[in-house]
N, CA, C and O atoms as CSV, one atom per row, in Angstrom:
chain,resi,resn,atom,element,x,y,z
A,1,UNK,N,N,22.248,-43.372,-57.571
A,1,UNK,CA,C,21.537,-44.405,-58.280
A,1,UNK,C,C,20.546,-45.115,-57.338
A,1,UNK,O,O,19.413,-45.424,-57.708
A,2,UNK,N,N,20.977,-45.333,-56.228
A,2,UNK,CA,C,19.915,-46.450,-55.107
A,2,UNK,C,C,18.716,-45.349,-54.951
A,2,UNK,O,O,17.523,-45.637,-55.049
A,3,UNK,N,N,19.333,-43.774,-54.640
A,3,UNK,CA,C,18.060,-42.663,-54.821
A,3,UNK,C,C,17.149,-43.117,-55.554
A,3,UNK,O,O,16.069,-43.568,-55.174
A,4,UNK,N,N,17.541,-43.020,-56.644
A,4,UNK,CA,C,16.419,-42.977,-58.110
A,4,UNK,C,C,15.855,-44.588,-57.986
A,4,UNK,O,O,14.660,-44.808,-57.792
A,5,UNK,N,N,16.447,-45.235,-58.065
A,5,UNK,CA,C,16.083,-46.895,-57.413
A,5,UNK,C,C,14.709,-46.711,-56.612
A,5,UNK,O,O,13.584,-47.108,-56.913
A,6,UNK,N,N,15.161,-45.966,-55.466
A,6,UNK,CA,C,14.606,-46.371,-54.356
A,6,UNK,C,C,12.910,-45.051,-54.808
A,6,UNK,O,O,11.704,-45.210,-54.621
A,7,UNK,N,N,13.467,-44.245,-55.234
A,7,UNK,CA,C,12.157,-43.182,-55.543
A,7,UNK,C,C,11.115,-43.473,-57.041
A,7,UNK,O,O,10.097,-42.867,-57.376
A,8,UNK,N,N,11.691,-44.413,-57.608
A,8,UNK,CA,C,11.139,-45.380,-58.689
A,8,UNK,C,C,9.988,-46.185,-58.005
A,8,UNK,O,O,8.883,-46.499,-58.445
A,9,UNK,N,N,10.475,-46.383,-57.008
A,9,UNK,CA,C,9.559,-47.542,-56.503
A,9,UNK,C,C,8.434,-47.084,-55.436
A,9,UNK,O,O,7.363,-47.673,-55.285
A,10,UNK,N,N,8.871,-45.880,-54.683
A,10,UNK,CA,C,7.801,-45.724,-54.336
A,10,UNK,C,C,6.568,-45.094,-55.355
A,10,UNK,O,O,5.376,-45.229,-55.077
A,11,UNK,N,N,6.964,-44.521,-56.345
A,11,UNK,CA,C,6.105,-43.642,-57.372
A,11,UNK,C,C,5.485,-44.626,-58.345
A,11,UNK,O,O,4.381,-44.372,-58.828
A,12,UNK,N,N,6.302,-46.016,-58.735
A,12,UNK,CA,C,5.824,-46.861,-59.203
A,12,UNK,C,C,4.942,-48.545,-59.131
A,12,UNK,O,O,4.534,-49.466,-59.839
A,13,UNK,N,N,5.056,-48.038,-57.626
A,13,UNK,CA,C,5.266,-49.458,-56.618
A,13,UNK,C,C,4.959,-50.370,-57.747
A,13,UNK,O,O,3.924,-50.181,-58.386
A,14,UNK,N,N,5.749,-51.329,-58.048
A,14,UNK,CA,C,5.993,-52.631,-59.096
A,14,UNK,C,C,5.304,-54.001,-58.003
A,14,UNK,O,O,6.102,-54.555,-57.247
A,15,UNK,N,N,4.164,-54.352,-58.006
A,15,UNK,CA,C,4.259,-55.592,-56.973
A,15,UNK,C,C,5.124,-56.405,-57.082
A,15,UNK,O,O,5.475,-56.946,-56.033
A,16,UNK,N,N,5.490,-56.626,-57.765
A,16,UNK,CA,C,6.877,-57.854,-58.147
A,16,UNK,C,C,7.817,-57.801,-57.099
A,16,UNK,O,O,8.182,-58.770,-56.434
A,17,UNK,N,N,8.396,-56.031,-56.910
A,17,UNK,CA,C,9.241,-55.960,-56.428
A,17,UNK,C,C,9.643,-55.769,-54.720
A,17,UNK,O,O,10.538,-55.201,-54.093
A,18,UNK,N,N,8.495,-56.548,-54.404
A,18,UNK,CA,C,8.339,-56.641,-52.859
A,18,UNK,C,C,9.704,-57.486,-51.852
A,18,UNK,O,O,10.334,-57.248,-50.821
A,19,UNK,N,N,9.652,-58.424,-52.766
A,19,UNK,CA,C,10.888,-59.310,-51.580
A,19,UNK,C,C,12.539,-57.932,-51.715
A,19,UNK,O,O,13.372,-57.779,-50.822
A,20,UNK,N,N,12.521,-57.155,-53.119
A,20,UNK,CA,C,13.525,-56.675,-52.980
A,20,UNK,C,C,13.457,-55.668,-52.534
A,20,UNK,O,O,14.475,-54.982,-52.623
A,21,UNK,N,N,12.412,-55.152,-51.934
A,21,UNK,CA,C,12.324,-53.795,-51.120
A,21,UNK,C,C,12.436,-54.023,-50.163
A,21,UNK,O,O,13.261,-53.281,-49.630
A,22,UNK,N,N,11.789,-55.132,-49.163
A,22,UNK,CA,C,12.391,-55.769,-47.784
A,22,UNK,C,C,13.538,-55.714,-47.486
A,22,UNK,O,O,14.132,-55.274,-46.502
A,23,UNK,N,N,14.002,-56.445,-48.882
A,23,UNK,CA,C,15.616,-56.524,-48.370
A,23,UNK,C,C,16.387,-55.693,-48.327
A,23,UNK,O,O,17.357,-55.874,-47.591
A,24,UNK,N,N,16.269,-54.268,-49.197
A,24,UNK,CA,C,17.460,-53.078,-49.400
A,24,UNK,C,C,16.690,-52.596,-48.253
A,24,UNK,O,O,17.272,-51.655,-47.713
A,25,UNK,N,N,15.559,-52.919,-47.679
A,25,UNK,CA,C,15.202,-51.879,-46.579
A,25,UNK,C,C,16.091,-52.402,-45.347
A,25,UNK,O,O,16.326,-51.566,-44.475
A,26,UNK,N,N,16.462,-53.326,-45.229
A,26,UNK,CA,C,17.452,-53.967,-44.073
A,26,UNK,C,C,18.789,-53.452,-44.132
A,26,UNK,O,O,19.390,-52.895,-43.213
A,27,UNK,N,N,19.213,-53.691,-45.318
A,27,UNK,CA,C,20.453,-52.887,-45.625
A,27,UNK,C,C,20.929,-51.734,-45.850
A,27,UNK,O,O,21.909,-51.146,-45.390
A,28,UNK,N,N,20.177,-51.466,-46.576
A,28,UNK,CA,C,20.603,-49.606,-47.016
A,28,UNK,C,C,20.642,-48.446,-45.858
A,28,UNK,O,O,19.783,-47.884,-45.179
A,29,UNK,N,N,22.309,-48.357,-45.989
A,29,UNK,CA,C,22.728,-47.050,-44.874
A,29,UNK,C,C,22.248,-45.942,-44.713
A,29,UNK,O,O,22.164,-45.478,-43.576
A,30,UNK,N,N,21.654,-44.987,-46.223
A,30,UNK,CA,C,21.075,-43.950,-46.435
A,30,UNK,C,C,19.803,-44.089,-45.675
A,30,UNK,O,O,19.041,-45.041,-45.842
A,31,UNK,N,N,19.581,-43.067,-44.793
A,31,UNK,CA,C,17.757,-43.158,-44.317
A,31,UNK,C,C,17.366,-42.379,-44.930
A,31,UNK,O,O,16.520,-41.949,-44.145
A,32,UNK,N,N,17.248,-41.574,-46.075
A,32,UNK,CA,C,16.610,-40.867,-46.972
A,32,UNK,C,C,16.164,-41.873,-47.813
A,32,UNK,O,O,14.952,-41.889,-48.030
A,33,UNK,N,N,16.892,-42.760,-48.363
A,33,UNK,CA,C,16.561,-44.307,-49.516
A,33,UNK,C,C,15.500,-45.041,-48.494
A,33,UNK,O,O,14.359,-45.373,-48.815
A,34,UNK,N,N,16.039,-45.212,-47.328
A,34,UNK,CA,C,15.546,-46.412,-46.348
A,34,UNK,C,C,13.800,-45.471,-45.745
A,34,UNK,O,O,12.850,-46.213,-45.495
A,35,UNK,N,N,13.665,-44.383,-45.634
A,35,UNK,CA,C,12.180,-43.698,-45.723
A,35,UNK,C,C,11.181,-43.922,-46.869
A,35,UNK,O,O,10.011,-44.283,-46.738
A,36,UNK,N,N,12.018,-43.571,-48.346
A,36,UNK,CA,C,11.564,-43.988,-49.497
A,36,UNK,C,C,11.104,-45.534,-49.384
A,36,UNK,O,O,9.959,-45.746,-49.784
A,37,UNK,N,N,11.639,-46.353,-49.024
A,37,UNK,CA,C,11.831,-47.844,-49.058
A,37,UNK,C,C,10.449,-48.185,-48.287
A,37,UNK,O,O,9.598,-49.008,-48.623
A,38,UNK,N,N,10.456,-47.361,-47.203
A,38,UNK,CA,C,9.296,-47.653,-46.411
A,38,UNK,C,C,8.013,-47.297,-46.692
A,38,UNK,O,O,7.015,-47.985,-46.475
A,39,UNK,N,N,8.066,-45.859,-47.338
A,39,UNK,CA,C,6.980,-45.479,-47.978
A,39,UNK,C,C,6.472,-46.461,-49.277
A,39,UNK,O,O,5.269,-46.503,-49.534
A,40,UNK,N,N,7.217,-47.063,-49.893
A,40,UNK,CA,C,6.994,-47.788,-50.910
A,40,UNK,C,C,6.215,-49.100,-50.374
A,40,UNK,O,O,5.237,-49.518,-50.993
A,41,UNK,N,N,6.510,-49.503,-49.631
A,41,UNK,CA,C,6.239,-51.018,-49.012
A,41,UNK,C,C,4.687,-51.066,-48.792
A,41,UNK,O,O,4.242,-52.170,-49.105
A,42,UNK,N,N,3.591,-50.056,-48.275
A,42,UNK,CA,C,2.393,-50.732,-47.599
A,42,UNK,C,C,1.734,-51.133,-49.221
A,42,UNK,O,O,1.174,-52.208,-49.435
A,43,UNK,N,N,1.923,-50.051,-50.286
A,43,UNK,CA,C,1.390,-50.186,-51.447
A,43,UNK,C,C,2.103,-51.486,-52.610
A,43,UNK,O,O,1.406,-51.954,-53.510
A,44,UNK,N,N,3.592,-51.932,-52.381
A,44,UNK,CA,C,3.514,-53.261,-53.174
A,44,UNK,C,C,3.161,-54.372,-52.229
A,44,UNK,O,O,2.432,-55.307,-52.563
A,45,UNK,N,N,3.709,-54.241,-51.019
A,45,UNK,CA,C,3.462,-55.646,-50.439
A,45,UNK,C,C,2.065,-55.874,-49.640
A,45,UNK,O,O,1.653,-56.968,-49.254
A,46,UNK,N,N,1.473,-54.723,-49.483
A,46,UNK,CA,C,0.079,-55.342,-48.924
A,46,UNK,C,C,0.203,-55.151,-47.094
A,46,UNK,O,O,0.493,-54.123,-46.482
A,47,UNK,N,N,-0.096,-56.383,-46.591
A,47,UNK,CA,C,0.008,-56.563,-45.342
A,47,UNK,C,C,0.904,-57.483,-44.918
A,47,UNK,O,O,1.214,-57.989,-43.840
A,48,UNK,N,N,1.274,-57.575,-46.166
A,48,UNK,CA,C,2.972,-58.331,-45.391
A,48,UNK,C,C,3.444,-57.359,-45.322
A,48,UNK,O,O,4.176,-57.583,-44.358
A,49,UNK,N,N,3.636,-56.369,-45.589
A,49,UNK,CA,C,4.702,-55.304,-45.459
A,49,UNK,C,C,4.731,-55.032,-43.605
A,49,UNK,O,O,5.823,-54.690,-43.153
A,50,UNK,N,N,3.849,-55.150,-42.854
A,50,UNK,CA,C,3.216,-54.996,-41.452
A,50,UNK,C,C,4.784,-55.738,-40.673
A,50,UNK,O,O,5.317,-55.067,-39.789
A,51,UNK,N,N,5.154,-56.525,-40.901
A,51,UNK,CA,C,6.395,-56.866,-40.396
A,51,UNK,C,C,8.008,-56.137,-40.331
A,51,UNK,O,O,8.988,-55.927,-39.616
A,52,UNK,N,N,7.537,-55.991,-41.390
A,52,UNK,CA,C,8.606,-55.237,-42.256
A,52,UNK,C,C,8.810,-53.652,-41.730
A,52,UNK,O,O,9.859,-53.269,-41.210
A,53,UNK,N,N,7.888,-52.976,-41.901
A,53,UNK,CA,C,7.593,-51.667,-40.885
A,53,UNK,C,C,7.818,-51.865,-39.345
A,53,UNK,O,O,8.675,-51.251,-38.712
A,54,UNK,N,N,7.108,-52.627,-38.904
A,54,UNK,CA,C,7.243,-52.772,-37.656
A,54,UNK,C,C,8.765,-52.658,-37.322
A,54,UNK,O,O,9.035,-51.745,-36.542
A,55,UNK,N,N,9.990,-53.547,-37.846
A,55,UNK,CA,C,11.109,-53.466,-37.835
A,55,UNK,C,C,11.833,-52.152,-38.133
A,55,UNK,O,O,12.843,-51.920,-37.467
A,56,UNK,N,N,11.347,-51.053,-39.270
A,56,UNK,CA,C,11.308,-50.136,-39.502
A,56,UNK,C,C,11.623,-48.773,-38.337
A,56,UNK,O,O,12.510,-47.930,-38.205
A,57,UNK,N,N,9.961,-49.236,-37.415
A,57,UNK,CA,C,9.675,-48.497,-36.560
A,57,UNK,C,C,10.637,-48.331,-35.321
A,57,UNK,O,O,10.621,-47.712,-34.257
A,58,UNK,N,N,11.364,-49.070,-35.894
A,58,UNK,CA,C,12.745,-49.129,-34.215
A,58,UNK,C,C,13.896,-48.779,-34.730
A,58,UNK,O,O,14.829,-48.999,-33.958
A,59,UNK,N,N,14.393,-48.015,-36.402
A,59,UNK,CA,C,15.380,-47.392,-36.856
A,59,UNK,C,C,16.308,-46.612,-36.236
A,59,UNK,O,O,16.098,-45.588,-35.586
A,60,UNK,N,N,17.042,-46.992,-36.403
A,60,UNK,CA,C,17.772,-45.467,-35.522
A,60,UNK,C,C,17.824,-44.019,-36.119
A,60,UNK,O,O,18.552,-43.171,-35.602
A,61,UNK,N,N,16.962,-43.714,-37.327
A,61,UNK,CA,C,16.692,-42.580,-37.954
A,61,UNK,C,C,15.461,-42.365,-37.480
A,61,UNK,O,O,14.586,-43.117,-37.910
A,62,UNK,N,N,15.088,-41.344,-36.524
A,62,UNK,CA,C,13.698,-40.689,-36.648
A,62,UNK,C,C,13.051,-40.622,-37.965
A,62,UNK,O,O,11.889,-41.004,-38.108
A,63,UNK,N,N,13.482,-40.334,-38.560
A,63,UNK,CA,C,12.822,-40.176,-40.366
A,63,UNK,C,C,12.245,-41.342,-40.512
A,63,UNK,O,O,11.016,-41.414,-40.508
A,64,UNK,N,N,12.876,-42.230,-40.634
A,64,UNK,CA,C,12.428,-44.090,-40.689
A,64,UNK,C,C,11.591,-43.981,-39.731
A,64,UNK,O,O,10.508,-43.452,-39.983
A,65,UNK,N,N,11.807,-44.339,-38.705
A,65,UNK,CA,C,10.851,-44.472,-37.710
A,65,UNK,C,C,9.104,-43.934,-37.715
A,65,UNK,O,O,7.987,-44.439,-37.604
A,66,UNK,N,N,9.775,-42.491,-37.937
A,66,UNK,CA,C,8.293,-41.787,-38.445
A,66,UNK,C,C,7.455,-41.951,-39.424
A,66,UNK,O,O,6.231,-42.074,-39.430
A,67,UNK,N,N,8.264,-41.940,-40.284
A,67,UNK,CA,C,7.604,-42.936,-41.937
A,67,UNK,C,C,6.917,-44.339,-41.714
A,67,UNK,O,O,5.803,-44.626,-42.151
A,68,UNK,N,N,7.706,-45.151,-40.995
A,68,UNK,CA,C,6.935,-46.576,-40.815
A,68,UNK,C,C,5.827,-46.404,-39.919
A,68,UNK,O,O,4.835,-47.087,-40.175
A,69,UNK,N,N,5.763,-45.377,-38.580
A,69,UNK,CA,C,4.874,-45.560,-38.120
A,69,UNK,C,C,3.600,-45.029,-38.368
A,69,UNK,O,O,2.573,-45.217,-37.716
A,70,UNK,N,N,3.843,-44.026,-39.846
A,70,UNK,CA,C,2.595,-43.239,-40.482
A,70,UNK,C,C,2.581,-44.417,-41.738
A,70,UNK,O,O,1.620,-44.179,-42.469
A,71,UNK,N,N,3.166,-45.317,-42.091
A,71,UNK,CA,C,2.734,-46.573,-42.897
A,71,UNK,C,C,2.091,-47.249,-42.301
A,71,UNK,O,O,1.031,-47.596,-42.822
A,72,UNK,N,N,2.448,-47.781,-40.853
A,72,UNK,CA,C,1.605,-48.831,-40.298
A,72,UNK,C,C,0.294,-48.100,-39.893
A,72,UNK,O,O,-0.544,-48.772,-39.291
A,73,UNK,N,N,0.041,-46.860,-40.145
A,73,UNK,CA,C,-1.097,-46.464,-39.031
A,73,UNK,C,C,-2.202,-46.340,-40.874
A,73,UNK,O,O,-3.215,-45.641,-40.850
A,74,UNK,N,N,-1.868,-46.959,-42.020
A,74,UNK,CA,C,-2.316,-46.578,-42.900
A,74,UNK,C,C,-3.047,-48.038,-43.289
A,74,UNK,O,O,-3.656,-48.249,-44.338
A,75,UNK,N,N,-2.807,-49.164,-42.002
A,75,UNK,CA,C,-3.748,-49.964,-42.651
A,75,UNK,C,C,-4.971,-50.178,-41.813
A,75,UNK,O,O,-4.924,-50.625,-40.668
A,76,UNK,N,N,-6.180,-49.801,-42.503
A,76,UNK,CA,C,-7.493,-49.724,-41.697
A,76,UNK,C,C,-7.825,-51.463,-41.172
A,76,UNK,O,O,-7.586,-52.448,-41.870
A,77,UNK,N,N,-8.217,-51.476,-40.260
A,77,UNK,CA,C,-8.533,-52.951,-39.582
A,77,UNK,C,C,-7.925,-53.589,-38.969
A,77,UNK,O,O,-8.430,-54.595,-38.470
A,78,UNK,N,N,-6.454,-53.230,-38.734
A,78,UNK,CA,C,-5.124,-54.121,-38.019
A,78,UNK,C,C,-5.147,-52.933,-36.655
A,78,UNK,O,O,-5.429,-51.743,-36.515
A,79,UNK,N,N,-4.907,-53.503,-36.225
A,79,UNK,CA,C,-3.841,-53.507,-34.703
A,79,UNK,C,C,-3.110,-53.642,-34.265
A,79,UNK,O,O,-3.174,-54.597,-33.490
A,80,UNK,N,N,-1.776,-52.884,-34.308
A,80,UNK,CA,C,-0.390,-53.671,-34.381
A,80,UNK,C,C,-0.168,-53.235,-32.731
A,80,UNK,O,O,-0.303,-52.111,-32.247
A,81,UNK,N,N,0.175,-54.367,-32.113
A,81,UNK,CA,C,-0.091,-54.159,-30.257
A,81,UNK,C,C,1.620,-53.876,-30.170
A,81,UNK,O,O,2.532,-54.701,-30.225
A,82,UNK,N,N,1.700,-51.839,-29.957
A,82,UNK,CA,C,2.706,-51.371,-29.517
A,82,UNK,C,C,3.971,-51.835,-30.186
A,82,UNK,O,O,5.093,-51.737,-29.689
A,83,UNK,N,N,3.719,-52.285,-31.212
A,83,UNK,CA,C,5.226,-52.211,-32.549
A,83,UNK,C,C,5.907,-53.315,-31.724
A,83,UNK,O,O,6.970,-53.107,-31.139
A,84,UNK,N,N,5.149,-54.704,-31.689
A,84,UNK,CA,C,5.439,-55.711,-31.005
A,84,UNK,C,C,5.855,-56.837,-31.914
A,84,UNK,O,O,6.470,-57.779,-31.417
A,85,UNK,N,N,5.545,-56.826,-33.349
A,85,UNK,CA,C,5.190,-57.394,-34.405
A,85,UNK,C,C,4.000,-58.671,-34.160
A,85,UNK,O,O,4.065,-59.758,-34.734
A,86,UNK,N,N,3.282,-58.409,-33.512
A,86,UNK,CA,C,1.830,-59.127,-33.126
A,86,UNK,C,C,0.954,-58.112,-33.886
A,86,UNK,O,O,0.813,-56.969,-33.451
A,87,UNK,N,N,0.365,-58.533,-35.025
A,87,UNK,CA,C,-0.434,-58.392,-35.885
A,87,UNK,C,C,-1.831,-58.782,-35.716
A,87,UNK,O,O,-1.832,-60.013,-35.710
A,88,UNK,N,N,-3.086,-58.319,-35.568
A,88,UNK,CA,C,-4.289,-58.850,-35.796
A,88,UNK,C,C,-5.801,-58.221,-36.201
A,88,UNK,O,O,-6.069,-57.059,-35.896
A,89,UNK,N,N,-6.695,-59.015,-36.857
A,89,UNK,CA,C,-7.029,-57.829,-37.365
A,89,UNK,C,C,-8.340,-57.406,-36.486
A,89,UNK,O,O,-8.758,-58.312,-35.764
A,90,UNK,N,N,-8.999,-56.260,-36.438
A,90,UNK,CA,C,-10.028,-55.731,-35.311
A,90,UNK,C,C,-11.354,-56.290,-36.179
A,90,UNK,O,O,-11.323,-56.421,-37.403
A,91,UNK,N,N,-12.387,-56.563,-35.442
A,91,UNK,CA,C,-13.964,-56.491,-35.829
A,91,UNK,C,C,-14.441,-55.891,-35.426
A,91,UNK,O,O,-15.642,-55.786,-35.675
């Protein structure tokens, strides 16, 4: 069920459902859900999600890890200095 949950949302990204994707992304044991979770995030939450990944990026699943860091590298104009969670944007 958290599967289909979690693959709902990336296929549907709901903006609404941003604070609750943060949060099952903290929790959820599965890193198959918790990749999904991540993939879902740059498209509802925007550039808040940039925090959120960043945290991502230090998973103890390579899968996660790799996923967040091909999310974070998907927002044009930011600079995230070495997955530091220092955010800013380039001119």
């Amino acid at each position: 069920m958290r599967y289909r949950a979690a693959r709902y949302l990336r296929i549907r990204r709901p903006l609404r459902a941003f604070e609750a994707v943060a949060a099952a992304l903290s929790s959820e044991p599965a890193a198959k859900i918790r990749v999904m979770l991540v993939q879902a995030l740059p498209s509802i939450g925007g550039r808040d999600a940039i925090p959120h990944l960043i945290a991502a990026s230090e998973d103890a699943d390579p899968a996660v890890r790799g996923a967040a860091l091909h999310a974070l590298s998907s927002f044009e104009g930011i600079v995230v200095d070495e997955v530091t969670g220092r955010a800013g944007c380039v001119r």
